[in-house]
VOGU-3710 file (C-alpha; in Angstrom, 3 decimals, decimal comma):
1> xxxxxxxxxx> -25,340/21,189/1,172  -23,974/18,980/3,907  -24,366/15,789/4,356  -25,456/14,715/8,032  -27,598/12,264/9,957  -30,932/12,758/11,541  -32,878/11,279/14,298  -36,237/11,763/14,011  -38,465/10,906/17,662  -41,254/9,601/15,277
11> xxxxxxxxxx> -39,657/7,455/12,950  -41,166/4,315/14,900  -44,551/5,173/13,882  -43,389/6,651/10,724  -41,781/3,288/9,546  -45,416/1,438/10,712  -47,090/3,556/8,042  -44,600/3,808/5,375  -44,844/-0,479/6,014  -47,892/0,211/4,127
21> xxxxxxxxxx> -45,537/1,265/0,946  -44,047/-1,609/1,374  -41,970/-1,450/4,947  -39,272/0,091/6,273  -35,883/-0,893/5,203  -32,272/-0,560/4,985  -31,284/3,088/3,375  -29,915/2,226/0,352  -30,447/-1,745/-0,465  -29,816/-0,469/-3,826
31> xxxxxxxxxx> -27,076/1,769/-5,205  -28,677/4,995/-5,386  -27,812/6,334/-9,045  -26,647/4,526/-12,478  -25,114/5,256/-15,392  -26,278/7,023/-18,504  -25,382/4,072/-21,152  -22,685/4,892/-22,731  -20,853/1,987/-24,343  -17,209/3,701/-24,994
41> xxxxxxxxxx> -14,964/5,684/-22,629  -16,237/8,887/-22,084  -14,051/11,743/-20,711  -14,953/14,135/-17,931  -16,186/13,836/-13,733  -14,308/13,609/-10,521  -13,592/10,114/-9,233  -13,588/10,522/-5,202  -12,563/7,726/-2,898  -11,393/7,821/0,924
51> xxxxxxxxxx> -9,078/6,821/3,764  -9,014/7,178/6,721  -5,647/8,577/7,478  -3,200/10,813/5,820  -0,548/10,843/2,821  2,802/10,425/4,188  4,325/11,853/0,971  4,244/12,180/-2,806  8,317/12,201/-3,364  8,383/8,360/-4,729
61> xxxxxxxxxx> 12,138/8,295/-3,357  10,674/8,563/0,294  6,832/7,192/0,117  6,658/3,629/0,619  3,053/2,770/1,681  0,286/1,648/-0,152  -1,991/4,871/0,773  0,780/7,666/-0,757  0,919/4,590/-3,481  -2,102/5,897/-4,639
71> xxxxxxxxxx> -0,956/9,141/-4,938  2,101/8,259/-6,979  0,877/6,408/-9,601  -0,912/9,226/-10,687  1,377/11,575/-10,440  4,916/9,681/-11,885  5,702/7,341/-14,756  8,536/4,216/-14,967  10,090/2,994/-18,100  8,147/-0,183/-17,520
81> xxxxxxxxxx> 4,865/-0,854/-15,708  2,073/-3,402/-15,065  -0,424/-3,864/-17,879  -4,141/-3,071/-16,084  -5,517/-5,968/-14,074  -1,786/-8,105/-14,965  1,393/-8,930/-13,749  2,513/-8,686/-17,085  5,172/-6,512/-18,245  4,846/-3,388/-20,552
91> xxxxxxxxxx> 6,066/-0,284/-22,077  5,327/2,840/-20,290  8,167/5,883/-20,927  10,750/3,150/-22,563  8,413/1,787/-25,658  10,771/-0,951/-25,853  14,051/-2,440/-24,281  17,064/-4,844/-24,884  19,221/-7,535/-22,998  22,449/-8,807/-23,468
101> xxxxxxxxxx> 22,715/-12,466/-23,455  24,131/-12,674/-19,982  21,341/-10,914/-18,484  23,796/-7,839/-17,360  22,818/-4,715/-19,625  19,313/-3,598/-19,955  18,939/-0,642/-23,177  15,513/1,055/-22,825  14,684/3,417/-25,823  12,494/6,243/-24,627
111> xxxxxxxxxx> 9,380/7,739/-25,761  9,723/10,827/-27,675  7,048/13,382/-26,814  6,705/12,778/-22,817  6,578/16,389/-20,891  7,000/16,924/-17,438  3,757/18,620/-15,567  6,124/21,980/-15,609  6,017/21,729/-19,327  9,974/20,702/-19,851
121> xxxxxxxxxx> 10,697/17,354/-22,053  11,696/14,320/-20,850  14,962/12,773/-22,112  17,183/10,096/-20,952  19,517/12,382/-18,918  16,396/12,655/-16,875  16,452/8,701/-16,009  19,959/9,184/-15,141  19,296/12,433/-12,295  16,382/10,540/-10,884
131> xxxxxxxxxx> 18,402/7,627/-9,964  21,290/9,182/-9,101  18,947/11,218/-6,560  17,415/8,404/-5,420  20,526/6,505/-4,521  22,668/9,193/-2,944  21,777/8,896/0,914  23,050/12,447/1,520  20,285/13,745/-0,428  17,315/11,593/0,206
141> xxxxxxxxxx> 16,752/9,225/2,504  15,197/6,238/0,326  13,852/3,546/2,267  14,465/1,310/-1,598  18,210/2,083/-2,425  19,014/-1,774/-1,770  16,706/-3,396/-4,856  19,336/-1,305/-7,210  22,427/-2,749/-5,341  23,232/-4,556/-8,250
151> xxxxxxxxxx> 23,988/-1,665/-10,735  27,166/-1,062/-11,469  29,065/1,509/-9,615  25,988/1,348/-6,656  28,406/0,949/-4,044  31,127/3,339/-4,764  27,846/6,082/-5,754  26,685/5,332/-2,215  30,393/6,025/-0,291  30,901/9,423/-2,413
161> xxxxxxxxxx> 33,449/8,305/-4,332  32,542/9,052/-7,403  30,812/11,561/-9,107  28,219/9,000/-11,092  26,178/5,730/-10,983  29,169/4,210/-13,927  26,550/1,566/-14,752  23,535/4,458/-15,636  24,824/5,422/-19,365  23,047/8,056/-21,726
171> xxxxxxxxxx> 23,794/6,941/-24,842  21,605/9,401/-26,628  18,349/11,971/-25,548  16,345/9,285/-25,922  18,511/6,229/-24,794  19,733/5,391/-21,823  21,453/1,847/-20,850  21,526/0,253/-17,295  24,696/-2,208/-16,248  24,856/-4,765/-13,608
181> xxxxxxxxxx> 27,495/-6,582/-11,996  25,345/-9,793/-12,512  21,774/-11,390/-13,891  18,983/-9,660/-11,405  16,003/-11,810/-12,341  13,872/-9,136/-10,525  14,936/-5,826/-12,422  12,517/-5,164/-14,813  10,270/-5,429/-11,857  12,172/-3,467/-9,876
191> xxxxxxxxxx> 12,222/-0,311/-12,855  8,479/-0,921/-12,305  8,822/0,263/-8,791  7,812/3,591/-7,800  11,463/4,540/-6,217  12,377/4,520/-10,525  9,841/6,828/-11,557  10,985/10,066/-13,733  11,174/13,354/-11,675  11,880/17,029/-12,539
201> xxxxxxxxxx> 15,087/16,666/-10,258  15,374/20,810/-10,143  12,100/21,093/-8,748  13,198/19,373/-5,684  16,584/20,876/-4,737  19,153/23,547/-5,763  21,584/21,828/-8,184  24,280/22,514/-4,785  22,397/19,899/-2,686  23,857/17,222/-4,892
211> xxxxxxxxxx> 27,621/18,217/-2,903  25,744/19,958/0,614  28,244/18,721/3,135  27,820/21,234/6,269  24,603/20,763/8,803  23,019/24,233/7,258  23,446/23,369/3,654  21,633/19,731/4,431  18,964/21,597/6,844  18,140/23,587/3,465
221> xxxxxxxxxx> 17,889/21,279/1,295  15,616/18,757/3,186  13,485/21,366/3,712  13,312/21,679/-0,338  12,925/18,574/-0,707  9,615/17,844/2,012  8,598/21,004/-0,271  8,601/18,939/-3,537  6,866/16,290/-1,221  3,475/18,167/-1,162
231> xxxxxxxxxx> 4,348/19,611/-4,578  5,482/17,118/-7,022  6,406/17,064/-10,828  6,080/13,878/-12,923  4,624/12,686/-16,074  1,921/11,105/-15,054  -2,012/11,376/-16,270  -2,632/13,655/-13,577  -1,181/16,507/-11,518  -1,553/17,261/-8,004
241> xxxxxxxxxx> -3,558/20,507/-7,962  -4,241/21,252/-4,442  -3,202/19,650/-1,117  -5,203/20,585/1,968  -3,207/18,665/4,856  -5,287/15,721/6,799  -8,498/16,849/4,678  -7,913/16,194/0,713  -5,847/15,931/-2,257  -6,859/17,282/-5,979
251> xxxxxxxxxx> -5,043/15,683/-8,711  -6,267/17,497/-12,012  -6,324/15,770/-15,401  -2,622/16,688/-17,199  -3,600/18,151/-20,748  -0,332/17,725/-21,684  -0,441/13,482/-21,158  1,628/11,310/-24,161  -1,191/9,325/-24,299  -3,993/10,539/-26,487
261> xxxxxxxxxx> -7,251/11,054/-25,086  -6,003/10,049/-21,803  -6,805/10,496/-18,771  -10,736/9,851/-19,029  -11,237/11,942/-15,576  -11,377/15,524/-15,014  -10,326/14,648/-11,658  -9,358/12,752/-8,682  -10,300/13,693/-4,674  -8,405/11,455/-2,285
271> xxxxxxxxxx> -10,251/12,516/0,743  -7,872/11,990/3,991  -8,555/11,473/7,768  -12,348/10,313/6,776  -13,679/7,355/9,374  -14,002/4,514/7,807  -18,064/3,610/8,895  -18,045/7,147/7,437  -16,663/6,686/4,316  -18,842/3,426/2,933
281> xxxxxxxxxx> -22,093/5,117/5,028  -20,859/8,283/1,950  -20,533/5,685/-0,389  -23,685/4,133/-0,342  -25,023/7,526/-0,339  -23,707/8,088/-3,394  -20,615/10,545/-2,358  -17,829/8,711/-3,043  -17,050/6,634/-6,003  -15,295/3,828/-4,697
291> xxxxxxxxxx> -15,264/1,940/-1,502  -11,773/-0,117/-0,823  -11,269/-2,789/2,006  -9,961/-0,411/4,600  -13,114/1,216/3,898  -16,037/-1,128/4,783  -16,496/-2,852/8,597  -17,252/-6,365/8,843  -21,224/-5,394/9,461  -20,787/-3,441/6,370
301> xxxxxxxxxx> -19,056/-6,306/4,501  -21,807/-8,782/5,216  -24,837/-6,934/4,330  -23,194/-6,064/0,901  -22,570/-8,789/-0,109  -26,405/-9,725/0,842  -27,373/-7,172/-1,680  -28,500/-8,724/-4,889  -28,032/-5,294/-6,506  -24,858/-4,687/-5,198
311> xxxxxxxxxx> -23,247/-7,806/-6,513  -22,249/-6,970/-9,961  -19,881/-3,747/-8,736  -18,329/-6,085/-5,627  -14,940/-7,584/-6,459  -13,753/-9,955/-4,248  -9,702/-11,465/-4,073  -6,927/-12,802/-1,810  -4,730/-9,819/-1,330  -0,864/-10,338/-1,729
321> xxxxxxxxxx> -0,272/-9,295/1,966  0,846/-10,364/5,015  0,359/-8,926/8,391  1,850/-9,874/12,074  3,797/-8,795/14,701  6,785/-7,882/15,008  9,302/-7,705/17,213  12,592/-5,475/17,160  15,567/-8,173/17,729  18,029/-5,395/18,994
331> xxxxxxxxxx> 15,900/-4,279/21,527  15,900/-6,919/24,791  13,980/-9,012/25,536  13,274/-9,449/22,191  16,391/-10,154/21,360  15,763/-13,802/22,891  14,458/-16,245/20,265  12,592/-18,181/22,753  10,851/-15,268/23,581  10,286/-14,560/20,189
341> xxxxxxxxxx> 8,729/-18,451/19,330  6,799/-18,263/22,537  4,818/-15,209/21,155  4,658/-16,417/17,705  2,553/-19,876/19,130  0,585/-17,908/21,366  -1,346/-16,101/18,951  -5,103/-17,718/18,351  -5,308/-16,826/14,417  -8,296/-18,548/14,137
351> xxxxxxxxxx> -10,177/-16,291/16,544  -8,978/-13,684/14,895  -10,306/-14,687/12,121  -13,565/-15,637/12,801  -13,618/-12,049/14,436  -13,681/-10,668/11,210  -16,038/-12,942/9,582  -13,118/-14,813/7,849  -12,174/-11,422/5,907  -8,995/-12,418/6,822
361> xxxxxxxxxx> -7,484/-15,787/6,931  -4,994/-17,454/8,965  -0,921/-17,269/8,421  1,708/-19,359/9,342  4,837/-18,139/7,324  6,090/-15,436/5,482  4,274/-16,264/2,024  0,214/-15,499/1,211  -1,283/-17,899/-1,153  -0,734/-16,427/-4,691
371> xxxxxxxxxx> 2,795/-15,602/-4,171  5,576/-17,674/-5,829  7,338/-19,783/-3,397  3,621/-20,013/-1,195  4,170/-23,625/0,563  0,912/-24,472/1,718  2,600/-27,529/3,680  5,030/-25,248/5,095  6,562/-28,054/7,992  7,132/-25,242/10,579
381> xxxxxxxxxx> 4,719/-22,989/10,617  3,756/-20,813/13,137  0,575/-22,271/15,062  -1,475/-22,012/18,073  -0,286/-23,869/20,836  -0,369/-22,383/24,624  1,425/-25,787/25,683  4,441/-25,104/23,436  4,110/-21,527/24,276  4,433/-21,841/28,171
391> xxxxxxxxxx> 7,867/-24,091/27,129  9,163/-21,266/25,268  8,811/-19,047/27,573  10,259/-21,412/30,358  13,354/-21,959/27,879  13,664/-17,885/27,551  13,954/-18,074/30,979  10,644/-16,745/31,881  9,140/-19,348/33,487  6,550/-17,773/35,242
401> xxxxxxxxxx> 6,056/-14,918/32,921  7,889/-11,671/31,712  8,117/-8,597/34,189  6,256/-5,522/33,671  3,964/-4,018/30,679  5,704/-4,175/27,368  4,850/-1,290/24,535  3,241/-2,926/21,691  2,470/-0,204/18,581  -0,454/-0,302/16,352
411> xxxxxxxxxx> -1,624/1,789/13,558  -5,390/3,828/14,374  -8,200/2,133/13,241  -11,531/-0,170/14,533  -9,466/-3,335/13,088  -6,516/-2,564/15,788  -8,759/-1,879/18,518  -10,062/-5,517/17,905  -6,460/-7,062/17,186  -4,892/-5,170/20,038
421> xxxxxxxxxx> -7,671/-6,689/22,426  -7,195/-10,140/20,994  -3,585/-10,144/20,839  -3,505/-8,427/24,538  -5,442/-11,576/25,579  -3,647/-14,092/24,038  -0,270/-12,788/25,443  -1,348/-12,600/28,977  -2,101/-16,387/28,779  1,408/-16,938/29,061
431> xxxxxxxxxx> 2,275/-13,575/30,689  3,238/-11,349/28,617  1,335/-8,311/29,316  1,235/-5,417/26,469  0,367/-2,026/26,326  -1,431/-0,775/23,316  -0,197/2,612/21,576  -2,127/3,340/18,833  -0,584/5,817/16,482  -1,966/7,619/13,285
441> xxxxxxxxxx> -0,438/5,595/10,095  2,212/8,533/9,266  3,579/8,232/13,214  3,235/4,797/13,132  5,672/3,848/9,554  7,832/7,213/11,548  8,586/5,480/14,385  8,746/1,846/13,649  11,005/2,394/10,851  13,403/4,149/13,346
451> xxxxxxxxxx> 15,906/1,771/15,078  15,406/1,629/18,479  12,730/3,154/19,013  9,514/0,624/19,095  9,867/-3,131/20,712  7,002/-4,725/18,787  4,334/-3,562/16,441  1,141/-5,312/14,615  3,046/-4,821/10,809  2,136/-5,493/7,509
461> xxxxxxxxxx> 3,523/-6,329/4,011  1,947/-6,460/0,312  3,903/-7,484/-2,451  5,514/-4,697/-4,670  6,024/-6,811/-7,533  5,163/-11,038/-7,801  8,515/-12,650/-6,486  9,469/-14,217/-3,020  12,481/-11,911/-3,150  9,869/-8,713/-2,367
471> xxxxxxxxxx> 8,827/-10,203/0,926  12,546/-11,788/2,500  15,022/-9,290/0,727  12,864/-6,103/2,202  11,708/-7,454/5,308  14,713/-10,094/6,770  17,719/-8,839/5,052  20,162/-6,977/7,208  21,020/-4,575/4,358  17,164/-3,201/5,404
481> xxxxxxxxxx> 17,895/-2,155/8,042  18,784/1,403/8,286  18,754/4,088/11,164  15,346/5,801/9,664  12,774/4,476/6,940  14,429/1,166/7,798  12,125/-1,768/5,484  13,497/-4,264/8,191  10,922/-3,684/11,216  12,133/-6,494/13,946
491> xxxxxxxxxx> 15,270/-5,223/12,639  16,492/-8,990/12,156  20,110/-10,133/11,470  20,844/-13,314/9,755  24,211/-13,368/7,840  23,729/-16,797/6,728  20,066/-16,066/5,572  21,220/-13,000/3,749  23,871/-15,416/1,383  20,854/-17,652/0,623
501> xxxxxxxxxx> 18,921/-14,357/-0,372  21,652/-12,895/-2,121  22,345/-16,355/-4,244  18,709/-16,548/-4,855  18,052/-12,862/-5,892  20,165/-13,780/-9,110  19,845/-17,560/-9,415  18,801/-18,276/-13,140  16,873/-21,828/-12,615  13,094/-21,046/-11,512
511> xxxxxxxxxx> 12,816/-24,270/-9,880  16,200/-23,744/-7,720  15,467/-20,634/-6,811  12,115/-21,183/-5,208  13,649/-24,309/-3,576  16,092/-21,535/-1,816  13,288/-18,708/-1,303  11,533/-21,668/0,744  14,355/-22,971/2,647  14,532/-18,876/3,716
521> xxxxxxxxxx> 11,469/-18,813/4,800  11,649/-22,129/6,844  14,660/-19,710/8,919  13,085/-16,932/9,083  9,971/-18,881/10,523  12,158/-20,600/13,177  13,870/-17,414/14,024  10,473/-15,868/14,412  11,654/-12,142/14,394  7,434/-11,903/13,603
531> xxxxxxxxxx> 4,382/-14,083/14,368  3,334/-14,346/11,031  -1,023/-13,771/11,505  -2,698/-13,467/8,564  -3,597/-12,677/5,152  -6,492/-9,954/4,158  -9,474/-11,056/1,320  -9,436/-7,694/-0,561  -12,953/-6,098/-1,258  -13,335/-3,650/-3,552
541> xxxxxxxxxx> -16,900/-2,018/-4,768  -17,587/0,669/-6,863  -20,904/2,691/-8,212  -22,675/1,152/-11,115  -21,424/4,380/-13,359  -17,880/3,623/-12,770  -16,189/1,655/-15,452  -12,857/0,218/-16,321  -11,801/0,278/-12,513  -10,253/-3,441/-12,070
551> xxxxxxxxxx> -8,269/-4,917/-8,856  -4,823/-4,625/-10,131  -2,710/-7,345/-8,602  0,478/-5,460/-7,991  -0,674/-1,978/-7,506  -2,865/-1,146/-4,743  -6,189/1,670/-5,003  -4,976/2,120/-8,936  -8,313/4,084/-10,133  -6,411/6,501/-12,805
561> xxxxxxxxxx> -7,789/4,614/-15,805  -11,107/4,507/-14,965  -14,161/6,214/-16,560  -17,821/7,831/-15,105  -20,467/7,245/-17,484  -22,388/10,232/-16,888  -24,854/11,981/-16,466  -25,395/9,501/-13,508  -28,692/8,845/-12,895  -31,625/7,602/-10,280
571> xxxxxxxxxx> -31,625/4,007/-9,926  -35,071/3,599/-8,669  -37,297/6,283/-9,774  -39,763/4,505/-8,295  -38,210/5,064/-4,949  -37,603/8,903/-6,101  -41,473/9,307/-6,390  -42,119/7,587/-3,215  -39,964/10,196/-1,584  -41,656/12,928/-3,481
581> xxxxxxxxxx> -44,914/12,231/-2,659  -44,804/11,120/0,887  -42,007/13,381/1,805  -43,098/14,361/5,157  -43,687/10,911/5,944  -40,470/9,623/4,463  -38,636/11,950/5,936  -39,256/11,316/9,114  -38,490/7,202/8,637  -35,385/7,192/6,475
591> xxxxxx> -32,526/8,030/8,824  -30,829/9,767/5,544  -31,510/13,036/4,167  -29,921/16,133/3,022  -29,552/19,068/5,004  -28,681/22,639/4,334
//
């Protein structure tokens, strides 16, 4: 069966007699099935959910987006995670660790038990080859090297001059002890992070790609390594079973999970490249499980929430994200900080807003609300102000303007197409004029993390883990910026911003080192290497079988512990027998059916 639309040339007189029924209205004001009512976890179904692009990868040394995200957490483990719905720290392949009193050595004691997906144990020498992997630039290019600087040995790994990470130690199989050359108050969040996840290093590479030195040998082994990309081994509670480019991924429950009864789901479709009016119109329909933010327009939004019925399954949040423009300071004329402040106080947030029904709200610095460090009186935030604007510009030396059409990239979607015409108007008020390339989201993160190759860019950030650090370090720091996957989009520079982030990063006082993450961001505001726009209010609704599925606050689209209480069922059988016994008449007034 396919599912399609139909017009019908008589559904204007059909709808005045089905009014008699009890009128025509929307097609599915309530969810269309329910749950069988069970009261415990029950195992079995496929959980399906959309986007409306592609996977960039499933190697969680290269992937760093929140759509392969939700690929990789159900394909890899950490030795610490999130507990479900927290930003609480837990056991996940380490059941427990140790620090020394100065904060420098970290001893995590590993799970006995844990198999890879290709059947072989897991042991600490494991731990060590993943990170070794990860950090060696010649043998993947990992966009998160940086948030491990401080391990002992990092730097001299990184050069090739020597053999091993010295501060990665395997004491025994099942212990394995990290050193740093000082107190990280982020690293337990940081061996949260995907880029620390246990791999089956042989699957990805020949063990001679560890010392591949000539332009054939490193040709080879990249092109083993996108292999592991679309075919990765982990530990996690599922496995990827089938990958049909731009259509779908499979991820199959793994039978051979450490934790018992666990996963709940038989399976999990990511369906790719789906449009998003598409994907809540299949949702509604009952097709799809789940409906995220990036899923559901502003009409969509609205009438949902007007739903009485659809209430209960709607969860509603500030997201941990910021989004803006930014602009690439090595590349002229955005190089010029007037420029760069002229653009930031041209932008009309507030009509943006509004735009989008006040789904999004408006920015004016580097920190969303809900993030430590978030100064809601932040004294030099970014505003809207075409007066101020116009001086900028006149103090960048564009007086009457800047010359010619300036590239501005975007990622595809129906919210860029209303951004890019906002921001395209806003700019030309004090002439700058832009021209919008819109990219799928794999080109886009491609190019924009290449240096010097895009001049500005509508960009976002969400927080990896709950510190300031995750937003400033990634995003302003020059050690960022690399030649490809670069973190550091308006590839900024700021040595005396990166000793204030490097001080804070291992400050032990709380209080002091917020004090310092907030003086960065007052720099990094004036500086403007973005116009800081806005941050999203995440929406998230599922079906009314669906259970356990709850908004995590670190980890974006994290459905792998949810369960389907099935059968599933009609909601309305009323509605059902409607159907059934006016289905000529019915048919030709719901704009829904099935087709063969």
């Amino acid at each position: 069966m396919h599912w399609t639309r139909r017009a019908s040339p008589y559904g204007a007189m059909a709808c005045a007699l089905v009014a008699l029924l009890g009128g025509c209205r929307e097609p599915y004001p309530t969810p269309r099935f329910r749950g069988a009512g069970a009261q415990t976890p029950t195992r079995g179904g496929t959980f399906r959910f959309a986007f409306d692009t592609d996977v960039r990868s499933l190697d969680p040394h290269i992937a760093y987006d929140a759509v392969s995200g939700a690929g990789l957490h159900l394909v890899y483990e950490t030795l610490v995670d999130y507990a479900p719905g927290t930003t609480e720290l837990v056991p996940s392949l380490a059941t427990r660790w140790d620090v020394s009193a100065d904060g420098r050595e970290y001893t995590f004691h590993l799970r006995d038990g844990v198999r890879f997906h290709n059947g072989r144990r897991f042991t600490a020498d494991d731990v060590r080859r993943s990170f070794e992997r990860m950090l060696d630039p010649r043998r993947v290019p990992c966009p998160g090297t940086s948030f491990y600087r401080l391990i002992d040995g990092f730097d001299e790994f990184q050069a090739h001059t020597a053999p091993h990470v010295r501060g990665i130690a395997v004491l025994d199989p099942f212990t394995v002890r990290f050193r740093l050359t000082q107190a990280d108050q982020t690293f337990l969040n940081i061996m949260a992070m995907p880029f620390a996840a246990a791999i089956a290093v042989e699957a990805t590479e020949p063990a001679s790609c560890a010392n591949a030195h000539d332009e054939a040998a490193r040709f080879a082994c990249a092109a083993r390594r996108d292999q592991f990309s679309r075919a990765p081994v982990g530990t996690g509670p599922y496995r990827l079973e089938r990958w049909e480019q731009g259509a779908r991924l499979v991820f199959a429950r793994n039978e051979s999970y450490w934790r018992p009864g666990r996963p709940y789901l038989d399976r999990i479709v990511l369906e790719m490249s789906l449009a998003r009016h598409l994907q809540f119109m299949r949702f509604q329909h009952g097709d799809l499980e789940y409906a995220h933010n990036l899923s559901i327009s502003t009409a969509d939004h609205v009438w949902v929430h007007q739903q009485p019925s659809w209430r209960p399954y709607i969860q509603d949040g500030p997201d941990i994200a910021m989004y803006g423009i930014s602009m690439n300071a090595e590349i002229p004329p955005w190089n010029n900080v007037h420029l760069r402040r002229a653009v930031a106080l041209a932008i009309d947030r507030e009509t943006m807003c509004r735009s989008r029904n006040y789904r999004i709200r408006p920015l004016g610095g580097v920190f969303p609300p809900g993030l430590p460090g978030y100064d809601e009186h932040l004294p030099n935030a970014q505003h809207y102000d075409i007066p101020a604007a116009r001086r900028e510009m006149a103090l960048a030396g564009y007086p009457h303007g800047l010359p010619g059409e300036h590239e501005f990239w975007m990622s595809e979607g129906p919210p860029a197409m209303i951004y890019g015409g906002l921001i395209q108007a806003d700019l030309a008020r004090i002439g700058v004029n832009i021209r919008l390339r819109i990219a799928s989201f794999a080109v886009f993160l491609e190019n924009t993390e290449r240096r010097h190759a895009v001049p500005m860019s509508f960009s976002a950030w969400s927080q990896d883990f709950p510190d300031p650090s995750n937003f400033t370090e990634i995003l302003f720091h020059t050690r960022s910026i690399q030649d490809e996957n670069s973190q550091n989009p308006s590839f900024y520079s700021n040595r005396v911003l990166d000793d204030l982030l490097d001080r804070a990063r291992v400050e032990p006082s709380r209080s002091t080192r917020t004090a310092m993450y907030q003086q960065a961001e007052r720099m990094i505001v004036d500086d403007a290497p973005w116009a800081f726009v806005y941050y999203p209010v995440n929406t998230e609704i599922t079906q009314p079988y669906v259970h356990n599925y709850v908004t995590h606050p670190v980890w974006a689209y994290s459905v792998g512990d949810a369960w389907l209480d099935l059968p599933r069922r009609r909601w309305a059988e009323r509605a059902r027998r409607t159907r059934a016994n006016w289905s000529g008449l019915a048919a030709l007034a719901l704009p829904w059916r099935w087709a063969p």
